[in-house]
C-alpha positions in Angstrom: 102.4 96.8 -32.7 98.7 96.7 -34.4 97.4 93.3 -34.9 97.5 93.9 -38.6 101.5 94.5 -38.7 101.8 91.2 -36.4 99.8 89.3 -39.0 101.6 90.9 -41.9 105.2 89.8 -40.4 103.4 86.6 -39.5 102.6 86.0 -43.1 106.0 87.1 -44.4 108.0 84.6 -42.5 105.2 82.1 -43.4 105.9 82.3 -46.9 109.8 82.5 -46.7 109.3 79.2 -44.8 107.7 77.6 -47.6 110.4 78.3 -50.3 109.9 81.9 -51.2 111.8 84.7 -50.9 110.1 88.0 -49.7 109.9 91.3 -48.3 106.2 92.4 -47.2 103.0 91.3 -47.6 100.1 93.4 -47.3 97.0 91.9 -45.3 93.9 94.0 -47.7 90.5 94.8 -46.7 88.8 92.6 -48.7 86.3 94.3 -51.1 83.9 90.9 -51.2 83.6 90.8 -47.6 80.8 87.7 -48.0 84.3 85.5 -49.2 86.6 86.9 -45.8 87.6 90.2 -43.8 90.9 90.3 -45.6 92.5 89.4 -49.3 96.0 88.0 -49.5 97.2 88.8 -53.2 100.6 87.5 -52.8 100.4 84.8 -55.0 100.1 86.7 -58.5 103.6 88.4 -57.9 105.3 85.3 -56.8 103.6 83.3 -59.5 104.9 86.2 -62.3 108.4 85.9 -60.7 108.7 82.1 -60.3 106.6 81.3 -63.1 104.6 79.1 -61.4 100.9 78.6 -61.1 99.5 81.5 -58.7 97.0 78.6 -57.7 99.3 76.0 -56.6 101.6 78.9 -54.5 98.0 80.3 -53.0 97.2 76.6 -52.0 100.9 76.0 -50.4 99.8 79.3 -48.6 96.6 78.2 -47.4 97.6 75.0 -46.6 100.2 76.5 -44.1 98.2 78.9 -42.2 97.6 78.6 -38.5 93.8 78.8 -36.5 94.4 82.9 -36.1 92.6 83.1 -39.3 88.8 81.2 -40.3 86.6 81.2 -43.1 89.6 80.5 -45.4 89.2 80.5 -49.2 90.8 80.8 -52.6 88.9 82.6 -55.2 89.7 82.7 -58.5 93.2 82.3 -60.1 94.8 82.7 -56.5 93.0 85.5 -54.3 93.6 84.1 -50.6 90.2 85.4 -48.3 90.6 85.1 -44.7 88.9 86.7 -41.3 90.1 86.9 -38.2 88.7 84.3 -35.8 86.7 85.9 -32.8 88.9 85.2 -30.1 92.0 86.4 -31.9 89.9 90.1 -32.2 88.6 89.7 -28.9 92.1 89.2 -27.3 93.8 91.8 -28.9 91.0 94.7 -28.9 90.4 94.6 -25.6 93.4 95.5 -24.9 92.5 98.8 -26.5 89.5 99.8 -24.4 91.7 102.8 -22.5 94.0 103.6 -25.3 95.1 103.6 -28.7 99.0 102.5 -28.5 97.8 98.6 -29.7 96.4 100.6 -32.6 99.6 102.2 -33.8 102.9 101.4 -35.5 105.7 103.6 -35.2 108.4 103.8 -36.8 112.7 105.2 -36.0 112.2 108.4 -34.2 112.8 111.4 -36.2 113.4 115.3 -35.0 110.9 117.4 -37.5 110.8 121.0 -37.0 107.2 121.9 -38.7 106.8 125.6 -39.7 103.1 126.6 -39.8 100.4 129.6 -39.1 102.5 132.5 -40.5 100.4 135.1 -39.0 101.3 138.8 -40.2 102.7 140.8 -37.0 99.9 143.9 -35.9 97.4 142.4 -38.5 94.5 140.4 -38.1 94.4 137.0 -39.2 92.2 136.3 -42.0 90.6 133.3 -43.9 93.6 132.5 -45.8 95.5 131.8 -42.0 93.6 128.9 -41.1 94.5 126.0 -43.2 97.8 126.4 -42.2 96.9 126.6 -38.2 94.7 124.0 -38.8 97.1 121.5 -40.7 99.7 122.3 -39.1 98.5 121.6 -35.8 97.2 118.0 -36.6 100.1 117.2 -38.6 102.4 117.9 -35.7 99.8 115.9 -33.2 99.9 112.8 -35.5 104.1 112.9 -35.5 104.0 112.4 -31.9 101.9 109.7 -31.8 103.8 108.4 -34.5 106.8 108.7 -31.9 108.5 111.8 -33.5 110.4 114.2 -31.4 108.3 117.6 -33.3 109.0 121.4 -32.7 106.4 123.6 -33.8 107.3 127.1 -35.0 104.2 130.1 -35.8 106.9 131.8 -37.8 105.5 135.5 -37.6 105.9 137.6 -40.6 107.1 140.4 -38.3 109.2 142.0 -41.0 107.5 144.3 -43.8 105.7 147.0 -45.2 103.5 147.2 -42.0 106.5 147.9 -39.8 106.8 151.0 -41.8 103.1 152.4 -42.0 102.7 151.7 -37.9 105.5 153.6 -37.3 105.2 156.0 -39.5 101.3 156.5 -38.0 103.0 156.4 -34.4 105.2 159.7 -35.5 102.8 161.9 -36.4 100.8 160.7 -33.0 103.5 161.0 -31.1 106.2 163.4 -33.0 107.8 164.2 -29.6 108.1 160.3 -28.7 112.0 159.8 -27.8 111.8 156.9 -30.4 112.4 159.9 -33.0 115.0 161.9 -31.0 118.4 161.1 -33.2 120.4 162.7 -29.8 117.9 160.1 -27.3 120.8 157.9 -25.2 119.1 155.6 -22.2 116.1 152.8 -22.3 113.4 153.2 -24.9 109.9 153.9 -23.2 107.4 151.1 -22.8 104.4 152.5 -25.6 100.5 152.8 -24.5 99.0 151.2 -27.5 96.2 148.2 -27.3 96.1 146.2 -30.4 92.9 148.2 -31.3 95.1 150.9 -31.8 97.0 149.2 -34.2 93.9 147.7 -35.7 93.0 151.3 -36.6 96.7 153.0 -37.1 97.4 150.4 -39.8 94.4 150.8 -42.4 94.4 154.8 -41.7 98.4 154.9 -42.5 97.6 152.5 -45.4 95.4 154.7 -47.1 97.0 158.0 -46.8 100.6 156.6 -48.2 98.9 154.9 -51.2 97.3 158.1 -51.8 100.7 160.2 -51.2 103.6 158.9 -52.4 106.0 161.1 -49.9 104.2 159.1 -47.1 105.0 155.7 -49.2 108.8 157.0 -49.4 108.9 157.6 -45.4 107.0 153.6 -44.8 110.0 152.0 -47.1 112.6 154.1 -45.8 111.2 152.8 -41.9 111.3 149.5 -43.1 114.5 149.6 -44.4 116.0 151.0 -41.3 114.4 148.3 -39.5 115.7 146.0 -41.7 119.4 147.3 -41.5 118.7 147.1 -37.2 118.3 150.9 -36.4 117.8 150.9 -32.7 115.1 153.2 -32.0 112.8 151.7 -34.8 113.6 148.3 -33.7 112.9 149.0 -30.8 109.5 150.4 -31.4 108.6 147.5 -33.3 109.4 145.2 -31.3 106.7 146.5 -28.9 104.0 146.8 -31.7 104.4 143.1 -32.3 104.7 141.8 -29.0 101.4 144.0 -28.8 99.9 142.5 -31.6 101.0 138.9 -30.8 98.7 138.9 -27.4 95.8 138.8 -29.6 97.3 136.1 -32.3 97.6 133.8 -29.5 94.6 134.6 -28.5 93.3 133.5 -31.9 95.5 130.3 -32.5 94.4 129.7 -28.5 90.3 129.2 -30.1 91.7 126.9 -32.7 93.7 124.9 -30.3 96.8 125.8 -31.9 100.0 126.2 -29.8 103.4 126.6 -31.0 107.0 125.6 -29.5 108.3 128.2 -30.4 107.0 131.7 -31.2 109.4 133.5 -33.2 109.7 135.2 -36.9 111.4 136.8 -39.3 113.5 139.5 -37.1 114.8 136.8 -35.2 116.6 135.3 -38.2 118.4 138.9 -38.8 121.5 137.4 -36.2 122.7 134.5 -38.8 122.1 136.6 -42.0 126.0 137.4 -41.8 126.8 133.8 -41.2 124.7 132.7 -43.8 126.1 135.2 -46.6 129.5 133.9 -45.7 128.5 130.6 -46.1 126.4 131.7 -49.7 129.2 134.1 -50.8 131.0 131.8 -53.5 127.7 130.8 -55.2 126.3 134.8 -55.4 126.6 137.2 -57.6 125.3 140.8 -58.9 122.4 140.8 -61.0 120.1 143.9 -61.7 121.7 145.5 -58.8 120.7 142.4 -56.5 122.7 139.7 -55.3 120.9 136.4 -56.7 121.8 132.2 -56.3 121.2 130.1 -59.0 119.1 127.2 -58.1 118.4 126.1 -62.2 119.5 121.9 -62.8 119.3 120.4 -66.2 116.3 118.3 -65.6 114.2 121.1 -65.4 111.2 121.5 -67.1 110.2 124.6 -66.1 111.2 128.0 -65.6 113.6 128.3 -62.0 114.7 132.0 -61.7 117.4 132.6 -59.4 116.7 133.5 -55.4 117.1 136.6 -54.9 119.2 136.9 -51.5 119.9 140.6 -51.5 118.1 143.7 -53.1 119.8 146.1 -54.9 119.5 148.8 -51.7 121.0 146.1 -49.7 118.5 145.1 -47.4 117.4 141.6 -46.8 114.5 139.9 -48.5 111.5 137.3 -46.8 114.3 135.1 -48.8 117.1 135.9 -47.3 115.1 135.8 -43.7 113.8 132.2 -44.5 117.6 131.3 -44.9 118.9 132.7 -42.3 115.9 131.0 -40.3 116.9 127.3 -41.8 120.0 127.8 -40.6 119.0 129.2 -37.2 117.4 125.8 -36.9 120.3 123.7 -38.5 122.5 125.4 -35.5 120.3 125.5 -32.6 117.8 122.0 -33.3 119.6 119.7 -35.9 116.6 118.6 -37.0 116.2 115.1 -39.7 113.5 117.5 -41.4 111.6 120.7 -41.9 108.1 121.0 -43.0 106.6 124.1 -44.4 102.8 124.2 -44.3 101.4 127.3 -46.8 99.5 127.7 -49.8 100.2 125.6 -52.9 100.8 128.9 -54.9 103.9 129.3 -52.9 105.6 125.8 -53.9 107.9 127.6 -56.7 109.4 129.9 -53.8 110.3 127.1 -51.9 111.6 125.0 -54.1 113.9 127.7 -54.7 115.2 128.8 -51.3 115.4 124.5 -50.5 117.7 124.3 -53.7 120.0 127.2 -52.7 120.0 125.5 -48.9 121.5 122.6 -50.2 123.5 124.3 -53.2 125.7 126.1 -50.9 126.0 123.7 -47.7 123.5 125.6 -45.5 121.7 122.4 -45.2 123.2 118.6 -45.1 121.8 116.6 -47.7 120.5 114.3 -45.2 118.4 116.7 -43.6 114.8 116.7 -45.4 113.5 120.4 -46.5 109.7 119.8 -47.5 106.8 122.2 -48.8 103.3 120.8 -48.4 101.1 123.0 -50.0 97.0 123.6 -49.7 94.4 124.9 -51.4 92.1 128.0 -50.6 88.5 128.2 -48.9 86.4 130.1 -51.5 83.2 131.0 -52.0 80.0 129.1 -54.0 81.4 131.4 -56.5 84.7 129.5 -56.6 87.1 132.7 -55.7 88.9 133.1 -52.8 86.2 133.5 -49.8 85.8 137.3 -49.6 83.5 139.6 -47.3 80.3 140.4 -49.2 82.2 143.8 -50.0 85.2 142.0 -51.8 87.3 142.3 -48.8 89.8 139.9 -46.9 87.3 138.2 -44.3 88.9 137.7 -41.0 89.1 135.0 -38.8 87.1 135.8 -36.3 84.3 136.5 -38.7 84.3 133.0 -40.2 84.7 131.3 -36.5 81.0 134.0 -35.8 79.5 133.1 -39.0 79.8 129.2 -38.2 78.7 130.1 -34.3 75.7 131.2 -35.4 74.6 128.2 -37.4 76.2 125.4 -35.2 73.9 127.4 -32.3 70.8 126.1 -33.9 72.1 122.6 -33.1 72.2 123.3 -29.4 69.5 122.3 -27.2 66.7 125.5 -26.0 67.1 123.9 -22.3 71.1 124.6 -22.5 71.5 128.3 -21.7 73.8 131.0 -20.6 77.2 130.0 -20.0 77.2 126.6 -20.4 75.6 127.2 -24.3 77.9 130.0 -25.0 80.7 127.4 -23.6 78.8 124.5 -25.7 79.0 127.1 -28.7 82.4 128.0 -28.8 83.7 124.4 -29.0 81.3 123.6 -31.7 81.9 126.1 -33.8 86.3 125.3 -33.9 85.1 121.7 -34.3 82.9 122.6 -37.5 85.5 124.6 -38.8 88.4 122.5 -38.6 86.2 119.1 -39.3 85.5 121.5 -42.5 88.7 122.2 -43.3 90.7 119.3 -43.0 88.1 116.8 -45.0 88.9 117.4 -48.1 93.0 116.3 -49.2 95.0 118.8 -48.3 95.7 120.1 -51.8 92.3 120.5 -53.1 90.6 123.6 -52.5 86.8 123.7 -51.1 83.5 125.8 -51.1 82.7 127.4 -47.8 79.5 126.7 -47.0 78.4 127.5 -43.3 74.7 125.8 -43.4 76.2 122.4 -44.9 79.3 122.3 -42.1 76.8 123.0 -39.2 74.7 119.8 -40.2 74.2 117.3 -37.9 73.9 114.8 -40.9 76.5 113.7 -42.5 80.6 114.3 -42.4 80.9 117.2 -40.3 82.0 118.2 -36.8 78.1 118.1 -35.4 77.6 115.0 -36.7 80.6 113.5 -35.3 80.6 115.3 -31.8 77.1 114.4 -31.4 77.4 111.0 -31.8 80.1 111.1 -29.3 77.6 112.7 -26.8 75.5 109.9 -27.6 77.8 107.4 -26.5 78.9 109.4 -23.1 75.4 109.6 -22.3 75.1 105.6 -22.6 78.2 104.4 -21.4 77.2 107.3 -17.7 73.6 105.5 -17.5 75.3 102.2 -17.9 77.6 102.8 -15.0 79.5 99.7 -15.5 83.1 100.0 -14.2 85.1 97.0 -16.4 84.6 96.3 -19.7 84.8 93.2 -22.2 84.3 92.2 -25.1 83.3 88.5 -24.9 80.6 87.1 -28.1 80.9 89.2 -31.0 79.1 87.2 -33.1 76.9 89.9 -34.1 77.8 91.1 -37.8 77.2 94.8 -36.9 79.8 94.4 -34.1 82.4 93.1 -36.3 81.9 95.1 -38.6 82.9 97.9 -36.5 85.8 95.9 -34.9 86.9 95.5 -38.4 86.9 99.1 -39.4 89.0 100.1 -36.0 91.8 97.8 -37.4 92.5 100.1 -40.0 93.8 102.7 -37.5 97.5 102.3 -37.9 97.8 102.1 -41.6 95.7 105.6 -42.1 97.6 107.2 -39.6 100.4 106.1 -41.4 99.0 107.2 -44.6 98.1 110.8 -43.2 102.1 111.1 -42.4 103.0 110.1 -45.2 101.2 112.6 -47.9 100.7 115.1 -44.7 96.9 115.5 -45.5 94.3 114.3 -42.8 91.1 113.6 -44.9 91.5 110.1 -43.9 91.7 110.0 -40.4 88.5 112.0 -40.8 87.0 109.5 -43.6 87.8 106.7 -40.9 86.1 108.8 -38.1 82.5 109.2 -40.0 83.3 105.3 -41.5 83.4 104.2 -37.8 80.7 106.6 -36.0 78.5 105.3 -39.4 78.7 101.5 -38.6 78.4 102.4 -34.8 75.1 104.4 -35.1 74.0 101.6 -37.4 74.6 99.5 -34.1 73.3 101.5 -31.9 69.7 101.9 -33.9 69.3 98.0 -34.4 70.1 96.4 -30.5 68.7 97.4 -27.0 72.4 98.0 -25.5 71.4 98.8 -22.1 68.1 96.6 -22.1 70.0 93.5 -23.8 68.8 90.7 -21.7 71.8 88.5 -22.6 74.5 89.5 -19.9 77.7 89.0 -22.2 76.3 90.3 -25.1 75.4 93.5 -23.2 78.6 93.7 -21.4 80.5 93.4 -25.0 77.8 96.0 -26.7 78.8 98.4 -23.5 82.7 97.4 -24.6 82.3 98.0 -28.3 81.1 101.7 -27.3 84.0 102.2 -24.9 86.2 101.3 -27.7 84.5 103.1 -30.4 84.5 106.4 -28.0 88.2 105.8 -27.4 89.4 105.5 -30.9 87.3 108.6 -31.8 88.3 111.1 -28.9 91.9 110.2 -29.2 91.8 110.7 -33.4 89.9 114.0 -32.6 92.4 114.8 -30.5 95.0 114.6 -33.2 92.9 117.1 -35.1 92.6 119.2 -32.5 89.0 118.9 -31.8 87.3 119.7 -28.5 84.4 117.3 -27.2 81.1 118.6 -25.7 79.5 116.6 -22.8 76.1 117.6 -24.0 74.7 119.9 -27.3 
């Protein structure tokens, strides 16, 4: 439990003990830190409830705290100002030299399924793919710390028009190919195709069947086929994604993204029957289509129906996302499901959550959750594009930051190590980048301001940490303490680390991780500060020097093992 929950429950029963009857109190980080560390505000609400003098119950307060707390004070018409007294911070933080579990509270354990990344099956993954790996990744890396049992699924969108061009590229490659002999019996062949191959089927098929609309008819007729399980197509597929897949992986691998489970859309196509059985009584025919209602008389906006069936009779991305909630419902039974896309999609899930619920695929007690994001774009405030207009791809953003993070890299650091050196950097600008800003905002891409080594960025922040490697090696000690931390920059910091457990919390809680990077660049801040105004290594004063060495142990600590829920790699050197 983190010191500040201990006080907190401390300060509850405190005040129940003096005649009042309360829940929580919440210890604040006092905003006129010359009166205390901390501001107890309890009074005004019990005053307004007992209509008493918020003074007087401040005073009763005061007058029954114990020697944990110093530099006690009322201001005002009842705001109670305390700090911590030294040995209390000393006692407890170093216990929190080697880890962070002091740090954190955690609550029951819950099973969350998060679905994230979404990648699109023989396509490269683009600009728009990376918040959601990114997020995703961290949000799933903060539940287990938090103590949650999490299962993280990519999701592939290996079901649509794509299917359809490939294959229909593959025919006219390889018309004699048993995958398009009606009479074949036996095992399918194993296909030669790299996923170059597919890099250059797919935007040659592309073109030709929007220019030809026979072509088009042959891709959606595939596709449907596909959809309704013909064998040989299926088949085909199947390869051409597990193809593709090789080099997704190999893509989510640079961004330190790994899944649980690595399945998509054709895997829900087993529990579509179930789940029609299940939807049956709430369908019915509209347009040709089979459509659920998911309207309620609050609303205040428009909620068309979900369409669950097209009028050809093939299933719909819809239809697919049911049948995977209820894969999951079967296989996992899970407390909660978190979907991490774009905001724009919110409408869509709201709908396919409503219908979940509407027709018993889901209990009610099982949580369904959307949390949408903005979009990267450009200084022009669109959608970041290549300087042609097209979709930039992943792999050109991670070179586009590569070359500017290079610059930050020392000329005496060469061949593999920079290259090594290099790639780290450049995933940690990115995803420092991408996850600063709350998670619903969008943000300008801006490679030159990302790259800076000044500032809240991944440099800055993985520099300083080489800073600290570097002293704590030439130091050498092997035990460390904190023992007279009477020096204001060294509380200060202590201070700041406190607040660990409640923005964790607060990062589960609206699933957004600006501030566990706000409290990263708060702390690496007041620790530079440090680290300019004292002689650490040359501190003649032997405690002093053996708590300065501790302070950087524990500011290092706190820092690799937040980066680490972000999914950011540390460099030894740059």
């Amino acid at each position: 439990m983190s010191l500040i929950k201990e006080t907190e429950k401390y300060l509850c029963e405190l005040v129940r003990n003096i005649g009042y009857d309360i829940d929580n109190i919440e210890l604040v980080p006092s905003s006129r830190p010359e009166f205390g560390q901390y501001q107890i505000n309890v009074a005004f609400s019990l005053a307004k409830e007992k209509h008493e003098n918020p003074r007087v119950i401040a005073e009763k307060i005061v007058n029954a705290l114990d020697n944990r707390f110093i530099n006690v004070n009322i201001q005002g018409a009842g705001f109670i100002n305390v700090s911590f007294s030294n040995e209390v911070l000393k006692e407890y933080l170093n216990k929190c030299l080697d880890g962070i579990d002091n740090l954190i509270d955690k609550g029951d354990s819950k099973k969350i399924i998060i679905d994230y990344g979404g990648a699109n099956a023989a396509k490269a993954l683009h600009v728009g793919h990376m918040r959601s790996a990114n997020i995703g990744e961290a949000v799933k890396r903060l539940l287990k710390v938090l103590g949650h049992d999490v299962i993280g699924d990519v999701h592939l969108g290996d079901l649509g028009r794509q299917s359809g061009m490939l294959i229909s590229e593959y025919k006219r490659m390889r018309p004699d190919s048993p995958f398009f002999d009606p009479n074949f019996e036996g095992e399918y062949p194993k296909i030669e195709l790299t996923a170059q191959d597919l890099g250059v089927m797919y935007p040659k098929a592309s073109v030709d069947a929007n220019n030809n609309p026979e072509r088009m008819d042959e891709v959606r007729e595939i596709t449907a086929l596909i959809d309704k399980g013909d064998k040989a197509y299926t088949s085909l597929w199947k390869q051409m994604v597990d193809i593709s897949s090789e080099v997704i992986k190999k893509v989510y691998d640079k961004l330190n993204c790994h899944f649980d489970l690595w399945e998509g859309e054709m895997d829900a196509f087993k529990y579509i029957p179930d789940v029609l059985k299940i939807m049956q009584p709430y369908l019915y025919e509209s347009e040709g289509a089979l459509v659920c209602d998911v309207i309620k008389e609050e609303d205040n906006r428009p909620m068309p129906p979900l369409i669950v069936i097209k009028k050809d009779g093939a299933s719909i991305y819809g239809t697919r996302d049911l049948g995977t909630i209820y894969s999951r419902m079967e296989r996992f039974n899970p407390d909660e499901i978190w979907y991490f896309t774009d905001e724009r999609q919110s409408l869509y899930f709201e709908q396919v959550f409503r219908a979940c619920y509407k027709t018993g695929l889901v209990k009610e007690s099982c949580k369904l959750k959307h949390f949408g994001f903005g979009t990267i774009n450009g200084k022009d405030g669109k959608p970041y594009k290549t300087r042609d207009g097209g979709v930039m791809e992943l792999d050109s953003l991670i070179n586009i930051i590569r070359d500017e993070v290079e610059k930050n890299i020392k000329e005496e650091i060469t061949g593999s190590e920079r290259e090594h050196i290099a790639d780290i950097l450049s995933i940690a600008t990115l995803k420092y980048a991408d996850l600063l800003s709350f998670r619903k905002t969008d943000y300008v891409f801006d490679p030159e301001k990302f790259a800076s080594l000044d500032g809240k960025t991944g440099p800055y922040v993985l520099y300083t940490l080489v800073r600290i490697k570097s002293l704590l090696k030439k130091a050498n000690d092997k035990e460390f303490k904190l023992l007279n931390i009477d020096n204001n920059e060294v509380l200060d910091i202590l201070i700041k680390i406190l607040e660990v457990s409640k923005v964790l919390n607060k990062s589960y809680e609206e699933a957004t991780l600006n501030y566990i990077e706000e409290l990263i660049y708060e702390v690496l801040s007041l620790y530079n500060k440090f680290y300019n105004n004292n002689q650490i290594l040359n501190e003649k004063d032997d405690d002093l020097r053996k708590t300065y060495l501790a302070v950087s142990k524990l500011v290092y600590n706190v820092i690799h093992n937040l980066l680490d829920i972000l999914a950011i790699d540390e460099v030894d050197r740059m």
